[in-house]
N, C-alpha and C positions, 0 to 999 in steps of 0.2 A: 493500694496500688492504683494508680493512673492510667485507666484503660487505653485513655486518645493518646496519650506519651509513648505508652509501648506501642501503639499501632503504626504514630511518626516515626518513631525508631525503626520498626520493624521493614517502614517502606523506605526509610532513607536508605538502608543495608539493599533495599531492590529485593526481598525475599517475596516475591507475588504471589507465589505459593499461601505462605506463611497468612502473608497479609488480610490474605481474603478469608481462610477460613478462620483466624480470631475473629477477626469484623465480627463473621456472620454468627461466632457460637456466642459473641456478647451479644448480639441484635435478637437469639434466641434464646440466649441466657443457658443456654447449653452446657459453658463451660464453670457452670455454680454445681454440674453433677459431675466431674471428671477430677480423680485424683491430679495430683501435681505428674506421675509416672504416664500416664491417660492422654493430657492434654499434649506434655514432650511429644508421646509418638504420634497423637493426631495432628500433631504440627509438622510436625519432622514428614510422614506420610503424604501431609497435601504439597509441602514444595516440591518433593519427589515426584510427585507424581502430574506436578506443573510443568517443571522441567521437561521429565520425560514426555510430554505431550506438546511444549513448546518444541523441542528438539525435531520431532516428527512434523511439525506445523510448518518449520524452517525449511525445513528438507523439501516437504510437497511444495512449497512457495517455490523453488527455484530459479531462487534470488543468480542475478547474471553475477552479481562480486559480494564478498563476505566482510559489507560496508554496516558500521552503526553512526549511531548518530554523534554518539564522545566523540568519534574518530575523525569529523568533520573540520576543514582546517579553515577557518574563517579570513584567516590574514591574505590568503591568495587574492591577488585584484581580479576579480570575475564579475561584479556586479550579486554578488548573493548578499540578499537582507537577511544577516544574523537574526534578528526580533522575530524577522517572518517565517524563515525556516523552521526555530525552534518552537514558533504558536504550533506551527504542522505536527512537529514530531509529538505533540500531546496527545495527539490521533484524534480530536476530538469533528474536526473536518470531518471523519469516517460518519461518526455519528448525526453529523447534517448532510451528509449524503450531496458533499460537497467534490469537485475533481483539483486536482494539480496539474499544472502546465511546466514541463522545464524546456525548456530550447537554449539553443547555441550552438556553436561550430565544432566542431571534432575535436575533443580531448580536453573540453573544458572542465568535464566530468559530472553529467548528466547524469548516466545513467550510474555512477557509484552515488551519487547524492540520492536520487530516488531508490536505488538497493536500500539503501539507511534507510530510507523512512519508509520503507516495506517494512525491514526488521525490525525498527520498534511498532510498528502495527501490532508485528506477531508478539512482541513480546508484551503488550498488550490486551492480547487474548484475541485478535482478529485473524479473521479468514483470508490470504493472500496467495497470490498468482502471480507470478512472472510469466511472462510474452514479448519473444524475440518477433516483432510483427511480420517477419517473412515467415518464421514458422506457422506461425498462428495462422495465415494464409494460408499455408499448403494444408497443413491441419482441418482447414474448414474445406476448403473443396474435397477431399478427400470424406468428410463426411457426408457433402454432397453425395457422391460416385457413390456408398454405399447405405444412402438414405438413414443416416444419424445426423444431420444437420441440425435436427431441432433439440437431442437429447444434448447436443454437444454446446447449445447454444442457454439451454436450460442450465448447465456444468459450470459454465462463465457467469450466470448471472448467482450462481450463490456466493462469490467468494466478495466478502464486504470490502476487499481491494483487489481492481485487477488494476498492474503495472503493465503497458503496453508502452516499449522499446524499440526504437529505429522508426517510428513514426511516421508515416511518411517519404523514408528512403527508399522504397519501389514503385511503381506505377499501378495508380489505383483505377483495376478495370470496374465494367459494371459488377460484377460477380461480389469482388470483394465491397463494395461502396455500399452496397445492398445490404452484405453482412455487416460492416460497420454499424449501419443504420439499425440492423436487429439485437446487436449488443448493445449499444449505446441507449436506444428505446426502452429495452428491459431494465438496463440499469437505472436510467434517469428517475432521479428523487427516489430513489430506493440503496441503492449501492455507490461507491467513489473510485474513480478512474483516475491513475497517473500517465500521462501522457510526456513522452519523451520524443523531442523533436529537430533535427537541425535545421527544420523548415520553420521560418518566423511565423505566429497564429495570422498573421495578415493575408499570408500568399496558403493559407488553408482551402479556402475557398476555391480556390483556381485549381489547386493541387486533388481535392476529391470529384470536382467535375463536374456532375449534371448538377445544376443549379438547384431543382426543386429540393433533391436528396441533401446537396449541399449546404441549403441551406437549413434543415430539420437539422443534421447533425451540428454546425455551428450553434444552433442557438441551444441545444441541450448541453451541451458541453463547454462552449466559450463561458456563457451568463451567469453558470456555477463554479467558476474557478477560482482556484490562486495561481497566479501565470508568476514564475521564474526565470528570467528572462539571462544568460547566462554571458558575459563577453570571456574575450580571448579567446584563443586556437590550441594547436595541437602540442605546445608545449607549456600549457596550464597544468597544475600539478590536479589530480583527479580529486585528491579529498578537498 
């Protein structure tokens, strides 16, 4: 028998469950002590129990739409680089602790393309967050008012993706620009940030305000990016 044959097979079927724990009982030789009855359920067992913990991974992500990446329709004219989109969805950017830029105008569909490349993160085995950035705003002053600002800001840097959504669509006071800056800081060269924007990265600058602030946050976040730069309007079809 073909160990690497069955492993390709096993991951073209998408069993990731499956996949990982053969790898690891050949890499341990594990499975030279397991009846043929044995190894069934310790196989059958780990995707079960893949699933079940991807299922829960999706759920806390709190993905804005229930987008993947198959479901992506490339023929729409928006300016999206098929080659480039699909290097992202390998997630491997998470792993150099790289960020993604999408912008464009309203309904070009933004934030259903970075929903997708959340959810294969997760289905990947990464730690992921969705943030509607007016919530995530009140969110954080509120931890203000009752002195959790730092546990809450510690909660954001674990997750190896935070997607932050409407980008820029409210007025960024000191308060909030401040916080930005202590997310952004924790994360840099450690974790990867998606950024969803219908302000072009050009007029960023202007848009977070004080310069000195403005410009720490630009240069951790612009210098490490893949920027998606998105044409068309409000009746671009979203996938």
């Amino acid at each position: 028998m073909n160990n690497n044959s069955t492993l390709e097979k096993i991951r073209d079927l998408k069993l990731a469950g499956m996949y990982q724990s053969f790898k690891l009982s050949i890499e341990t030789r594990e499975h030279e002590n397991l009846t043929a009855d044995e190894m069934i359920a310790m196989l059958i067992d780990a995707e079960y129990n893949y699933r079940s913990n991807l299922k829960m991974n999706i759920k806390r992500a709190c993905f804005r739409y229930n987008a993947t990446v198959e479901q992506v329709n490339y023929s729409v004219q928006r300016g999206l680089d098929k080659n480039l989109y699909l290097r992202l969805a390998d997630c491997s950017f998470i792993q150099r602790s790289e960020n993604v830029i999408f912008t464009g105008s309203t309904g070009v569909g933004k934030s259903w393309l970075a929903s997708a490349l959340g959810h294969q993160a997760c289905l990947m085995g990464h730690k992921v967050r969705y943030f509607n950035m007016s919530k995530l705003c009140s969110s954080l002053k509120m931890s203000k008012a009752d002195a959790s600002y730092l546990k809450e800001i510690r909660r954001l840097e674990k997750h190896e993706l935070l997607n932050l959504d409407d980008f820029g669509l409210h007025p960024i006071d000191a308060a909030l620009r401040l916080a930005l800056l202590d997310i952004i800081e924790d994360r840099h060269g450690k974790r990867s940030t998606i950024f969803v924007s219908q302000i072009p990265v050009i007029k960023w600058h202007e848009l977070l305000g004080e310069q000195t602030v403005a410009d720490a946050i630009m240069y951790r976040v612009v210098h490490t990016s893949h920027r998606i730069d998105l044409k068309g309007g409000i009746h671009a079809q979203k996938k």
